[in-house]
Rosetta silent file (secondary structure, phi, psi, omega in degrees, C-alpha in Angstrom):
SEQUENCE: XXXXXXXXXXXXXXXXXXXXXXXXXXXXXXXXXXXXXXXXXXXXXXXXXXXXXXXXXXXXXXXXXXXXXXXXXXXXXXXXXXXXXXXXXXXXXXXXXXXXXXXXXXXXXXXXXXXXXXXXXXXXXXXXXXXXXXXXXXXXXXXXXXXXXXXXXXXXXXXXXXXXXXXX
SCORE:     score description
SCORE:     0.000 S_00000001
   1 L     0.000  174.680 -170.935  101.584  120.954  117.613 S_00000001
   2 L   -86.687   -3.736 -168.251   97.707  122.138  116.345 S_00000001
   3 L  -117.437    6.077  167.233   99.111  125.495  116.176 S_00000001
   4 L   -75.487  150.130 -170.628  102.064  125.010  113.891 S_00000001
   5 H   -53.138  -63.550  164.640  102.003  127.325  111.091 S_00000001
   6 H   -39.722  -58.694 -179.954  103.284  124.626  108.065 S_00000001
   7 H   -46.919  -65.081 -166.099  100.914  122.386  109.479 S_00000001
   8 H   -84.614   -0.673  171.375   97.795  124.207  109.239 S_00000001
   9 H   -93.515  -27.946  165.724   99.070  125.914  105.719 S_00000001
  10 H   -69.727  -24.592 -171.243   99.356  122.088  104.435 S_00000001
  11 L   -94.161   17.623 -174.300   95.875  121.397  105.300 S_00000001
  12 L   -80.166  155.300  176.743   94.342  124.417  103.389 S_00000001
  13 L   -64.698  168.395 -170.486   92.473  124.106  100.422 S_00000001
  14 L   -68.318  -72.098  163.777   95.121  124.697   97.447 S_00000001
  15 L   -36.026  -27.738 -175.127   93.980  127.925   96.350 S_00000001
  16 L   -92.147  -52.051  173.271   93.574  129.625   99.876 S_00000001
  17 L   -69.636    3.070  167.240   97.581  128.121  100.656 S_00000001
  18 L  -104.471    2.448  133.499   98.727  129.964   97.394 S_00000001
  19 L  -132.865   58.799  150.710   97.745  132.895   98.951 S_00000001
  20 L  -102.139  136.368  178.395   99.674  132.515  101.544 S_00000001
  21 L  -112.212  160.303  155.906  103.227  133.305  102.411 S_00000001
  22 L  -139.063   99.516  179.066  105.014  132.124  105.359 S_00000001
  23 L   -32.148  -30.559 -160.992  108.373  133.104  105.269 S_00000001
  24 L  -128.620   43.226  165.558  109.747  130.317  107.629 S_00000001
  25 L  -106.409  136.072 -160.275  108.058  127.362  106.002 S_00000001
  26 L  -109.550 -172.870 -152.515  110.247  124.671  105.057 S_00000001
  27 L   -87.317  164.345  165.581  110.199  122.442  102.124 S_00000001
  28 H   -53.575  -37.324  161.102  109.512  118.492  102.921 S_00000001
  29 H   -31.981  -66.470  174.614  112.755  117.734  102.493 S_00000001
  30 H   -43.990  -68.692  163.596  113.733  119.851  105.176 S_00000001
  31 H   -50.209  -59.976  163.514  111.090  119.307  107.575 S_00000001
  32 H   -21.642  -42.010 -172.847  111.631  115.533  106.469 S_00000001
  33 H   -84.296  -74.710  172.321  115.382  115.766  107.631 S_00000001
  34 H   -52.423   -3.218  162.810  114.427  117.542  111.005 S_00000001
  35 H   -80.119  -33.458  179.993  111.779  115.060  111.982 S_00000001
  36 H   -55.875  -84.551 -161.664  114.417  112.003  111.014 S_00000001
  37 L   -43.071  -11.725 -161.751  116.876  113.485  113.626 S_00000001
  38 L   -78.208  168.180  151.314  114.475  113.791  116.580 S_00000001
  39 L  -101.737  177.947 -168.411  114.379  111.455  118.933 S_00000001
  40 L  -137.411  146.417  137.647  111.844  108.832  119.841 S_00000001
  41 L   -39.493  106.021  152.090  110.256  106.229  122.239 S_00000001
  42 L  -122.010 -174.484 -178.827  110.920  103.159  120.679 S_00000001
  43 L   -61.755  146.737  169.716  109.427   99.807  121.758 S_00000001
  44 L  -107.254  -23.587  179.125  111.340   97.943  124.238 S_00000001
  45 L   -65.884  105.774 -168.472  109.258   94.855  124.076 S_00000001
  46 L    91.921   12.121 -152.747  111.218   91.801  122.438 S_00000001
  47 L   -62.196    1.151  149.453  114.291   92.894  121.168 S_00000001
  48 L   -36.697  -41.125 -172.591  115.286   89.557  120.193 S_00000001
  49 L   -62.661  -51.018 -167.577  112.435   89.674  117.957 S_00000001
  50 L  -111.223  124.189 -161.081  113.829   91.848  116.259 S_00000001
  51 L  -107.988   -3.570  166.325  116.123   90.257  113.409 S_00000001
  52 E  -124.924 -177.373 -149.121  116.124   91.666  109.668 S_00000001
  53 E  -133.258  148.843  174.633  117.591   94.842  108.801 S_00000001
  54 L   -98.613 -165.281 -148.657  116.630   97.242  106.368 S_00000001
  55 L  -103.013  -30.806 -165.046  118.590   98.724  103.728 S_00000001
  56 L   -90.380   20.358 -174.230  118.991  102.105  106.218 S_00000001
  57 L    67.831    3.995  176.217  120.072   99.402  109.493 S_00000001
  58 L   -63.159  151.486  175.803  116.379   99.659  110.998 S_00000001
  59 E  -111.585  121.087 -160.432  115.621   96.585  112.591 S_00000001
  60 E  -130.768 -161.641 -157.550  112.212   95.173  112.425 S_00000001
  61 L   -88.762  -25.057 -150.994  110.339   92.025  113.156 S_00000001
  62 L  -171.315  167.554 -148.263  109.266   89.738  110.335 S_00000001
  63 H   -66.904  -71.942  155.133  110.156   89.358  106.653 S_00000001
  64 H     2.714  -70.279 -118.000  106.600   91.114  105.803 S_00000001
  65 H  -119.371  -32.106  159.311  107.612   94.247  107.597 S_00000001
  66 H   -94.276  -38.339  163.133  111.593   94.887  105.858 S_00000001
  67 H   -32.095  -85.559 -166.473  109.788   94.563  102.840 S_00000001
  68 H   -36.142  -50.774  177.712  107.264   97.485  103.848 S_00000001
  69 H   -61.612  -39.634 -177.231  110.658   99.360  105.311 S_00000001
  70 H  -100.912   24.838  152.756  112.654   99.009  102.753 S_00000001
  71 H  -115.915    6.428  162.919  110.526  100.172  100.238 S_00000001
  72 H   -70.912  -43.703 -168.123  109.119  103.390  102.606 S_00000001
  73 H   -91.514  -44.365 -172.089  113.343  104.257  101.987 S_00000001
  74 L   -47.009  -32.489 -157.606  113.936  103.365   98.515 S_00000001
  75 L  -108.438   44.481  143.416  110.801  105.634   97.782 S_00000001
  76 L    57.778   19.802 -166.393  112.233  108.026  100.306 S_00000001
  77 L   -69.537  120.908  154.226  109.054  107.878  102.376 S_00000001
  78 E   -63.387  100.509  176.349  110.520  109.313  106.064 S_00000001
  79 E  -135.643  162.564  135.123  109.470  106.487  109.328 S_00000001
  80 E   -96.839  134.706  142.963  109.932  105.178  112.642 S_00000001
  81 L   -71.040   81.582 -171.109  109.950  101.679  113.489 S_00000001
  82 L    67.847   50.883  170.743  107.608  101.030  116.702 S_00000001
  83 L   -59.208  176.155 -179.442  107.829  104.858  117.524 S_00000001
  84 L  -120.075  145.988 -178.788  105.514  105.131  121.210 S_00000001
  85 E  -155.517  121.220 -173.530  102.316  106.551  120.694 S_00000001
  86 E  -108.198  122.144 -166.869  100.410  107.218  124.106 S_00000001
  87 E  -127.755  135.390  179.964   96.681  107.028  123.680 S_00000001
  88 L    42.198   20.664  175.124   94.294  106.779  126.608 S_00000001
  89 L    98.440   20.499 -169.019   96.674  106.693  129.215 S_00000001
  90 E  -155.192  160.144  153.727   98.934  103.355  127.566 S_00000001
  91 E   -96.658  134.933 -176.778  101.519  103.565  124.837 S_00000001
  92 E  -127.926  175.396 -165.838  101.007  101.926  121.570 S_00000001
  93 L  -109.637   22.549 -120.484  103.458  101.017  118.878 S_00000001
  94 L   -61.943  167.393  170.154  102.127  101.189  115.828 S_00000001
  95 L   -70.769  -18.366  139.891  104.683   99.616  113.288 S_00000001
  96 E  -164.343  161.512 -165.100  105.705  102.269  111.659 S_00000001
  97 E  -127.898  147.944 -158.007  104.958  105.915  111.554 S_00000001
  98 E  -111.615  165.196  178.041  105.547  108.001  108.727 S_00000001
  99 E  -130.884  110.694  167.000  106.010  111.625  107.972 S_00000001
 100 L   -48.079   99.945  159.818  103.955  111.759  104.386 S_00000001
 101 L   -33.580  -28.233 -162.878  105.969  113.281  101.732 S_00000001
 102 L   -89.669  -47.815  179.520  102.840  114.625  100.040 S_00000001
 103 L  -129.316   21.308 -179.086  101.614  116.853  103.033 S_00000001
 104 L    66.528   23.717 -159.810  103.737  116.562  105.770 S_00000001
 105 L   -90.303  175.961  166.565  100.583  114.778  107.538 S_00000001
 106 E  -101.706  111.602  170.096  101.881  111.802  110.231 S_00000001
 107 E  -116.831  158.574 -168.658  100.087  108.589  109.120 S_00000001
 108 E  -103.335  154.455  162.805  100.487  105.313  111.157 S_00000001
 109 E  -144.283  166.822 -138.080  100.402  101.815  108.935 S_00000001
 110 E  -165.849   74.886 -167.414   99.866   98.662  110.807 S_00000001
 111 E   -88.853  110.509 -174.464  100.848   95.292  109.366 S_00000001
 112 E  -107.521  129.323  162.295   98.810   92.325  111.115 S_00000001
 113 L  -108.421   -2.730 -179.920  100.437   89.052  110.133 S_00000001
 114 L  -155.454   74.113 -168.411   98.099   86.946  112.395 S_00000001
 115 L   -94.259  -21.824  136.322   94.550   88.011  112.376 S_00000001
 116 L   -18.432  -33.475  167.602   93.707   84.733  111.866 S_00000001
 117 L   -84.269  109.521  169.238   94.808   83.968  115.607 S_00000001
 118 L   -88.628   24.141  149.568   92.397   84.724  117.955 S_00000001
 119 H   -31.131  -93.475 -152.392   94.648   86.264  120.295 S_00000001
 120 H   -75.034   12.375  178.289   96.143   87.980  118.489 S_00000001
 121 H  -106.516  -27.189 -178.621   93.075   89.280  116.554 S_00000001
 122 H   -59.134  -55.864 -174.513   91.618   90.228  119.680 S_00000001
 123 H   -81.771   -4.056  169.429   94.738   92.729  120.389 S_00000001
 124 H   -70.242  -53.998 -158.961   94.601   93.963  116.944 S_00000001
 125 H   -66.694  -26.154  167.425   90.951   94.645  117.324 S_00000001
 126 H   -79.653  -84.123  102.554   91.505   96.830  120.754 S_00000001
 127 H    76.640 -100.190 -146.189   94.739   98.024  118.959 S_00000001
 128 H   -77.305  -16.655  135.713   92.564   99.740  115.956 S_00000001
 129 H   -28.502  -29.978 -134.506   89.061  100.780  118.839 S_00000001
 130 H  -110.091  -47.219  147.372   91.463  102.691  120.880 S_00000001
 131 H   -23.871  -86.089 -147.881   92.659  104.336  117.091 S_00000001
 132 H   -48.019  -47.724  156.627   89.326  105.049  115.976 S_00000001
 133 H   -19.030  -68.090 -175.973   88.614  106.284  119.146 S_00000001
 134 L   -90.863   17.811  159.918   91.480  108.985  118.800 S_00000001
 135 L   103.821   -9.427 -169.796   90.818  109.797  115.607 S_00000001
 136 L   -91.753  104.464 -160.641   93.448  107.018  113.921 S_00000001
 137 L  -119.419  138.199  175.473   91.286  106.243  111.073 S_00000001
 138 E   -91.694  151.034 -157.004   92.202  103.874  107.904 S_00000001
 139 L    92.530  -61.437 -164.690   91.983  105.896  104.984 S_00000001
 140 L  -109.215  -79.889 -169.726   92.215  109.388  106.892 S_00000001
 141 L  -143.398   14.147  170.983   95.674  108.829  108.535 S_00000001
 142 E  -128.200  133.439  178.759   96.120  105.165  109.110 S_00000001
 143 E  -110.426  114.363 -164.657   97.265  102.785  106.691 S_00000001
 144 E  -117.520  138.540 -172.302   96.308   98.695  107.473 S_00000001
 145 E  -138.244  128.928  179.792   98.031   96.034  105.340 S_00000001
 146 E  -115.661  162.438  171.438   97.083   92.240  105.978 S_00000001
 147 L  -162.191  145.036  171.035   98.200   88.422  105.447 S_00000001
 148 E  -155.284  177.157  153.032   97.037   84.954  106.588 S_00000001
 149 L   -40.866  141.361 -171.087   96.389   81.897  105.223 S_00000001
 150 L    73.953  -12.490 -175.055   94.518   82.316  101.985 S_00000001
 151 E  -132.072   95.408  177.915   95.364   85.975  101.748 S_00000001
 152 L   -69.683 -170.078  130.259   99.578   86.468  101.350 S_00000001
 153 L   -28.204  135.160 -172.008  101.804   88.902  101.173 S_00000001
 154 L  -106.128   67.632 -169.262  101.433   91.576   98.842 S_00000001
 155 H   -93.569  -18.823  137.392  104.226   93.101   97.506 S_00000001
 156 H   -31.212  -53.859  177.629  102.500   94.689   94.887 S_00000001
 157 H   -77.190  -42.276 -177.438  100.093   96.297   96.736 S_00000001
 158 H   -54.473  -52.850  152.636  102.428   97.576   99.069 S_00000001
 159 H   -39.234  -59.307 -172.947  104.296   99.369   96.280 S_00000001
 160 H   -67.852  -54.689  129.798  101.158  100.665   95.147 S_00000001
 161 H    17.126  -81.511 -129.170  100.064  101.976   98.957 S_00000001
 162 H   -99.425  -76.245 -170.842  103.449  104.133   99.116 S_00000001
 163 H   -47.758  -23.786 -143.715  103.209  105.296   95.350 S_00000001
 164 H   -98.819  -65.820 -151.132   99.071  105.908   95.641 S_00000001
 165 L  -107.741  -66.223 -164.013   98.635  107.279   98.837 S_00000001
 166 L   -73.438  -39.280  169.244  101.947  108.376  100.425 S_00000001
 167 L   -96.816  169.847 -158.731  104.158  110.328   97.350 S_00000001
 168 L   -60.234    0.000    0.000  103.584  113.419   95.878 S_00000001
């Protein structure tokens, strides 16, 4: 919620949150562990689709995308896989949604494997409108990772993404 306490003590400038106390704030782990347990929405669309397994049994879509998971858990980065995220009156999916180790913020990342397609670039591009719209920003709390022809996989970069931006 906008009015939790933890919340609004992570987004303080450094100095102004060291002098604060809040007795009942917990550490990331901790909040990390109670966010893991809750439940979630998750997509219902395809479950055929989805066929590789992560190291922790999530199951996700495409080679591309247990790569991304199972190096959010080796580096102990806290997600959902195609958590529901209701925006404008629709639910979206994003592919996975993270609880940041560094500030407890939620950031979304988004792996398009076929932007190249103009379909499917078309529902990315309404996809990441209907974000901006709400505030789901690259940069600011969205993380976008891409591959087509001419551009691969990254696995490099991807490491660097989760070390750079997401741990402490």
């Amino acid at each position: 919620s906008s009015y939790d306490p933890v919340l609004i003590l992570s987004q303080l400038p450094q100095p102004c949150a060291n002098l604060c106390y809040l007795p009942f704030s917990r550490s990331h782990s901790e909040n990390a562990a109670a966010w893991t347990r809750e439940p979630f929405e998750k997509s219902t669309l395809y479950p055929d689709q989805l066929i590789y397994a992560s190291p922790n049994g999530i199951k996700v879509r495409s080679k591309s995308e247990l790569f991304i998971a199972s190096e959010l858990e080796l580096s102990g980065v806290p997600y959902r896989y195609e958590a529901a995220l209701a925006l404008e009156g629709r639910y979206y999916y994003p592919d996975f949604t993270i609880l940041c180790p560094k500030d407890n913020r939620v950031i979304y990342w988004e792996h398009f494997g076929k932007p190249d397609d103009p379909v499917y670039a078309a529902s990315m591009n309404e996809k990441l409108s209907v974000y901006r719209r709400n505030k789901i920003i690259q940069f600011h709390n969205l993380i976008e990772t891409y591959e087509m022809p001419g551009i691969p996989f990254d696995a490099h970069l991807i490491r660097r993404i989760i070390k750079g931006i997401l741990l402490p």
